[in-house]
ZAKOL-175273 format. One record per residue (C-alpha): residue number from 1; residue in three letters; y, x, z. Coordinates in pm, 1 decimal. Layout:
% residues N
> n,res,c2,c1,c3
> NUM,ALA,Y,X,Z
...
//
This chain:
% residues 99
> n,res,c2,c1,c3
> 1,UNK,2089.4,-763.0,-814.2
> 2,UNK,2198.2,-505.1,-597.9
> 3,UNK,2006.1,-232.6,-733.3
> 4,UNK,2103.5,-338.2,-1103.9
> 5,UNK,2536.8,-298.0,-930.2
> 6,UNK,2459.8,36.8,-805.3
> 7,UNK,2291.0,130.0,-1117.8
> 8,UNK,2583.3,6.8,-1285.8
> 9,UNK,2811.7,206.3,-1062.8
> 10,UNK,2653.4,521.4,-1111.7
> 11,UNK,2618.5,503.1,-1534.3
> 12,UNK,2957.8,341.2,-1575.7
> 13,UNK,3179.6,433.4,-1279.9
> 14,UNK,3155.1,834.6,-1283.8
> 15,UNK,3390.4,979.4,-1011.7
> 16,UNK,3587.3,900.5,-694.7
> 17,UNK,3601.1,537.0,-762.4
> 18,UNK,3246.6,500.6,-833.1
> 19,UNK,3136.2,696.5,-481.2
> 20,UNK,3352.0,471.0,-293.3
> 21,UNK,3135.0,139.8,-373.6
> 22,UNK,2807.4,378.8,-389.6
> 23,UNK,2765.9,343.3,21.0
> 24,UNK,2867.1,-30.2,80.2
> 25,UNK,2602.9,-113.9,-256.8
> 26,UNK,2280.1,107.5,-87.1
> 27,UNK,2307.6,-52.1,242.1
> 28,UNK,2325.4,-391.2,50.5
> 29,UNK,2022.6,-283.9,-110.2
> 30,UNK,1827.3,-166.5,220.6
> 31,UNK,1909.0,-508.9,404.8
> 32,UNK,1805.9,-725.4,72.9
> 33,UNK,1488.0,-503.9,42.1
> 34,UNK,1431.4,-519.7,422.4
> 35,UNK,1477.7,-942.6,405.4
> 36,UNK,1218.9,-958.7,137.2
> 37,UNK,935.9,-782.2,272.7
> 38,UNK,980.0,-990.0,609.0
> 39,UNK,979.6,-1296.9,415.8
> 40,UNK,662.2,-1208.8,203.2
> 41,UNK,515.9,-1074.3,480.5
> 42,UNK,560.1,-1387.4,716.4
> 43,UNK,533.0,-1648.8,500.0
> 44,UNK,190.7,-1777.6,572.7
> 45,UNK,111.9,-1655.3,933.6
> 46,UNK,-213.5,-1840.7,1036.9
> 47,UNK,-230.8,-2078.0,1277.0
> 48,UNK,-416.4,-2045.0,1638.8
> 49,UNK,-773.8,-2095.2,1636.1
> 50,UNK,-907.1,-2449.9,1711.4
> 51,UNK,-1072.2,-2476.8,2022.6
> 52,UNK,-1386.8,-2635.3,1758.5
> 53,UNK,-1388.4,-2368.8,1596.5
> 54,UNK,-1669.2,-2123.7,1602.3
> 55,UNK,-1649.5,-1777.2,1763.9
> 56,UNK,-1660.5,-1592.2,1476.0
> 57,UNK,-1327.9,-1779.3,1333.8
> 58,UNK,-1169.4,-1770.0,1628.2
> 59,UNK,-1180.1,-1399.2,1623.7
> 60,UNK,-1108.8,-1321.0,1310.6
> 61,UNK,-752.8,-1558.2,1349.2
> 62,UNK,-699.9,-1385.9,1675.5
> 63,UNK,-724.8,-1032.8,1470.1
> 64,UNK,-511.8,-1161.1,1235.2
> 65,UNK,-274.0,-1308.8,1449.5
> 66,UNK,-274.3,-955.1,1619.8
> 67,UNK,-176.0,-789.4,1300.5
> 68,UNK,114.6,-1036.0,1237.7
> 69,UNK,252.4,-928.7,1596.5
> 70,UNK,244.1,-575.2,1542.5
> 71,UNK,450.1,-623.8,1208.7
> 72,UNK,692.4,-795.7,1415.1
> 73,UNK,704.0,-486.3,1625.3
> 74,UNK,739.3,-277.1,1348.8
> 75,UNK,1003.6,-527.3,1190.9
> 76,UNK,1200.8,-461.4,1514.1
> 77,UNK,1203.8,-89.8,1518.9
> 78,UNK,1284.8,-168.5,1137.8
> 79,UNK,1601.4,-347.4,1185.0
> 80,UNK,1721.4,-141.5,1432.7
> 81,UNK,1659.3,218.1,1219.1
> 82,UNK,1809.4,-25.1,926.1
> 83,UNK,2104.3,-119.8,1162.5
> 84,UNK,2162.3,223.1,1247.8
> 85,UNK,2181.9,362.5,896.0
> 86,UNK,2442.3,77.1,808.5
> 87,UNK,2657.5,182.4,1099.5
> 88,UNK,2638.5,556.2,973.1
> 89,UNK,2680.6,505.7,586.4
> 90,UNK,2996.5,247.1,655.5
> 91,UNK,3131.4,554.0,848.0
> 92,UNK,3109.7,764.1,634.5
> 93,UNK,3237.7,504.2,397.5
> 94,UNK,3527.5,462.3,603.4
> 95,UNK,3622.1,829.7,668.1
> 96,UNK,3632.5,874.0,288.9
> 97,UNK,3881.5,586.0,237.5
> 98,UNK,4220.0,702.8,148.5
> 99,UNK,4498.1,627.6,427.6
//
């Protein structure tokens, strides 16, 4: 929906105006983009290994498992590169306000 708003903004909105709701619609677009890829991605983490399980299972869910925590690693570092690009792009939002 987002996308489809700064789409519209750029075809239909050419000039000053336009630029000014340019910034505020890409970050809206990085955090919506962000929030879907970490619900795909962790929608169906498996669950631990049951102790009956054989060892061959029980590996593989432990790999897996492992996986799962180094996407929420790289989910961190994501939000916080995401979190820094929404602080810069609303200031330079906000120095290009008139007033």
């Amino acid at each position: 929906m987002l996308f489809c708003a700064s789409a519209a903004v750029v075809l239909l909105m050419p000039g000053p105006g336009g630029d000014r709701l340019l910034l505020p619609l890409v970050v809206g677009c990085v955090w919506a983009l962000s929030a879907y890829l970490f619900i795909y991605l962790f929608e169906a983490v498996p669950p631990l290994p049951h102790p009956d399980s054989g060892p061959v299972m029980s590996l593989q869910r432990r790999l897996t498992r492992g996986l799962y925590w180094l996407l929420a690693l790289a989910f961190i570092v994501l939000g916080a590169l995401v979190l820094m690009l929404t602080i810069r792009l609303f200031g330079e939002w906000a120095g290009g306000l008139p007033g």
